[in-house]
C-alpha positions in Angstrom: 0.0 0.0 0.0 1.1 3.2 -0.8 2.2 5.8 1.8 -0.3 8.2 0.5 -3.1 5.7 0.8 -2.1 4.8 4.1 -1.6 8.4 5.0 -5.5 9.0 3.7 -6.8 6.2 5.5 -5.9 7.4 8.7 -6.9 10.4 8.3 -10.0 9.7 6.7 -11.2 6.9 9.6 -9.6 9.4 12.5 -12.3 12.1 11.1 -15.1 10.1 10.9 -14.1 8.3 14.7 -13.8 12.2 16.0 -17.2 12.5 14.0 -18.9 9.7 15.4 -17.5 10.6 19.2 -18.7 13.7 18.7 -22.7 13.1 17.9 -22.7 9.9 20.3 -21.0 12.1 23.3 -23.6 15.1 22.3 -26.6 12.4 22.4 -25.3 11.0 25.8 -25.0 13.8 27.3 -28.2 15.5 26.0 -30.2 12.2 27.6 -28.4 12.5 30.7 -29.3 16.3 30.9 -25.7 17.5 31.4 -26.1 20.0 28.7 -28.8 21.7 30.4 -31.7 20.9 32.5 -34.7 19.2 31.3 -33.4 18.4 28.2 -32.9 14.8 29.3 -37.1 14.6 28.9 -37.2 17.0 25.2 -37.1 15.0 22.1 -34.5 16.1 20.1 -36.9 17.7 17.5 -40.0 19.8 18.0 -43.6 18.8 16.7 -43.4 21.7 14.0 -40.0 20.4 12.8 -41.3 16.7 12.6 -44.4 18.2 10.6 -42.4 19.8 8.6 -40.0 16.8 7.7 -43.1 14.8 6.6 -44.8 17.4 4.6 -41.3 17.7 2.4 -40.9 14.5 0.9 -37.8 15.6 -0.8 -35.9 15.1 2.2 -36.4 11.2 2.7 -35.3 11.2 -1.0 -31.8 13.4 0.0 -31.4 10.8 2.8 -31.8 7.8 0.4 -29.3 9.3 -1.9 -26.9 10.1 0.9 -27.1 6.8 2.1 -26.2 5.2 -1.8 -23.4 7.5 -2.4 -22.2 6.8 1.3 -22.2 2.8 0.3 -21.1 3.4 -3.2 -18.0 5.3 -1.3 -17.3 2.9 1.1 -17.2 -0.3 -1.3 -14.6 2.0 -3.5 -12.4 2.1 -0.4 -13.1 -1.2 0.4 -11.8 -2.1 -3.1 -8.7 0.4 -2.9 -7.8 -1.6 0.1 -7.3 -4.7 -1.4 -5.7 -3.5 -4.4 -1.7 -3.8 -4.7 0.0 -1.1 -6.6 1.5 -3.9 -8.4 3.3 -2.6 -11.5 1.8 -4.0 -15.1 4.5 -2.7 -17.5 8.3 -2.5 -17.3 10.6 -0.2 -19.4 13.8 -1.1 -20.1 16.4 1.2 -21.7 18.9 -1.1 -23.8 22.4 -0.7 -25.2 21.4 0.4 -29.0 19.9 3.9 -26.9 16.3 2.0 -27.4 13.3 1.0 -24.9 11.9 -2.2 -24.6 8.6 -2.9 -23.0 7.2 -5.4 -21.7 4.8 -7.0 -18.9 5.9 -7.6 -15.4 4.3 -10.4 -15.2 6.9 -12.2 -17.4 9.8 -11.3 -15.0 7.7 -12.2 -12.3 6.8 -15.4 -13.8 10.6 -16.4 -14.7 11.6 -15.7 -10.9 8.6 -17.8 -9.8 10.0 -21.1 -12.0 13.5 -20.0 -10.7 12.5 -20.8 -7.3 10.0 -23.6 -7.9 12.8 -25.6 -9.3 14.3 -25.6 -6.1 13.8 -29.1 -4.2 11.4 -28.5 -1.2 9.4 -25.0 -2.2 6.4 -26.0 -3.3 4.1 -22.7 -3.9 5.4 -19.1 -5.7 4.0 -15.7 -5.7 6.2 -12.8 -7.0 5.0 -9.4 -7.7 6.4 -6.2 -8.9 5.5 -3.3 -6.9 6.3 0.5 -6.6 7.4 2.6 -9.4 8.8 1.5 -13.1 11.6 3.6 -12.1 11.9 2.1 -8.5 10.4 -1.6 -8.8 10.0 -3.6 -5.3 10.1 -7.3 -5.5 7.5 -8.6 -3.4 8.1 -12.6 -2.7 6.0 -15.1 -0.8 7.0 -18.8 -1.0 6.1 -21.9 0.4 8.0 -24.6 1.3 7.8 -28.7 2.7 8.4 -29.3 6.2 12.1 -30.4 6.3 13.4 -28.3 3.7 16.6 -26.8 4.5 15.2 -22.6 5.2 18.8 -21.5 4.6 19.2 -23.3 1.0 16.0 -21.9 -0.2 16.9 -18.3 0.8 20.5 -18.9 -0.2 18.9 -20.0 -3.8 16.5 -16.6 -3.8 19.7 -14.5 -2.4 21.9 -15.3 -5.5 20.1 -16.6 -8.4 16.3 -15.4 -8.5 16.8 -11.7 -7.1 20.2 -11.3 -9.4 18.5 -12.4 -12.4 15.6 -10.2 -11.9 18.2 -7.1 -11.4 19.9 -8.4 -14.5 16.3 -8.3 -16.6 15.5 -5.1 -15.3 19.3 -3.7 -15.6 19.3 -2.1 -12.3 21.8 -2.7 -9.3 19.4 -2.6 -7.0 16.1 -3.9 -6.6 14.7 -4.1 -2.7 13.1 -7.6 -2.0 10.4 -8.4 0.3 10.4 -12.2 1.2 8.1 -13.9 3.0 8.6 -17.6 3.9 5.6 -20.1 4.8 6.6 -23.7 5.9 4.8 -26.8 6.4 1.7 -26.4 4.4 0.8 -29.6 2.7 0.0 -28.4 -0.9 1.3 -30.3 -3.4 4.0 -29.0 -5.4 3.5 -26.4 -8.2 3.7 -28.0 -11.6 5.8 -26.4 -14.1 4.2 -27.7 -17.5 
């Protein structure tokens, strides 16, 4: 997740929790008449503003359409949420001054076979996140109970992440790697 999205999201939920505090703590106090007295026994609208409310049918339409665009909003953040910035095409500046392009996904499928071939890992996910000018590796991969942890990352440490820095012609691409071990999938085929 981006920094941005994650610097949105807090303050997006912290206005709506100061929000929320705010009318429940106003309604709690009102009922408990600590605002002023007698107001714990007034209803919090007069008769001439609830006649008023039901003579103006507009207003239950307003609420409706609040209500949509409030749920419409709130499944587009749910969505955000589970998005990865994951990066879709990569551009890479060759020797002849020329650009070739191409999808991620092929990169990202070549390291996934790298490691599979290793004895013992037996499920592959690679991603490219970040920028096209700053790609982050993102790695998770499974492995058999009683495969040596050490080989594996040794395998990842020189021969996937290298290649991928060699395809992309960059010294440095950061890795995230995540290891899982002991879940009893069977292997990934590679036909």
């Amino acid at each position: 997740m981006r920094r941005r999205t994650a610097r949105g999201n807090r303050l997006g939920l912290a206005l709506i929790g100061l929000l929320m505090l705010t009318a429940g703590g106003y309604t709690v106090a009102r009922s408990r008449g600590l605002l002023a007295s007698g107001q714990d026994q007034d209803s919090l609208y007069t008769t001439a503003q609830a006649r008023w409310v039901d003579s103006h049918t507009w207003i239950w339409i307003a609420v409706a359409a609040a209500a949509v665009l409030t749920g419409l909003l709130a499944l587009r953040w749910l969505a955000v949420q589970s998005r990865l910035d994951r990066i879709q095409h990569l551009h890479v500046d060759d020797d002849s001054n020329g650009r070739t392009s191409m999808p991620a996904n092929i990169l990202t499928e070549a390291i996934e076979d790298d490691i599979l071939a290793h004895p013992g890992v037996t499920r592959v996910r690679a991603v490219l996140t970040g920028t096209v000018a700053e790609p982050v590796l993102d790695l998770t991969v499974h492995i058999a109970d009683g495969t040596v942890l050490a080989d594996v990352r040794n395998t990842i440490i020189t021969s996937a992440v290298p290649a991928g820095r060699c395809a992309l012609d960059t010294e440095r691409l950061p890795t995230l790697l995540q290891l899982t071990v002991g879940l009893r999938r069977a292997p990934h085929s590679l036909t």
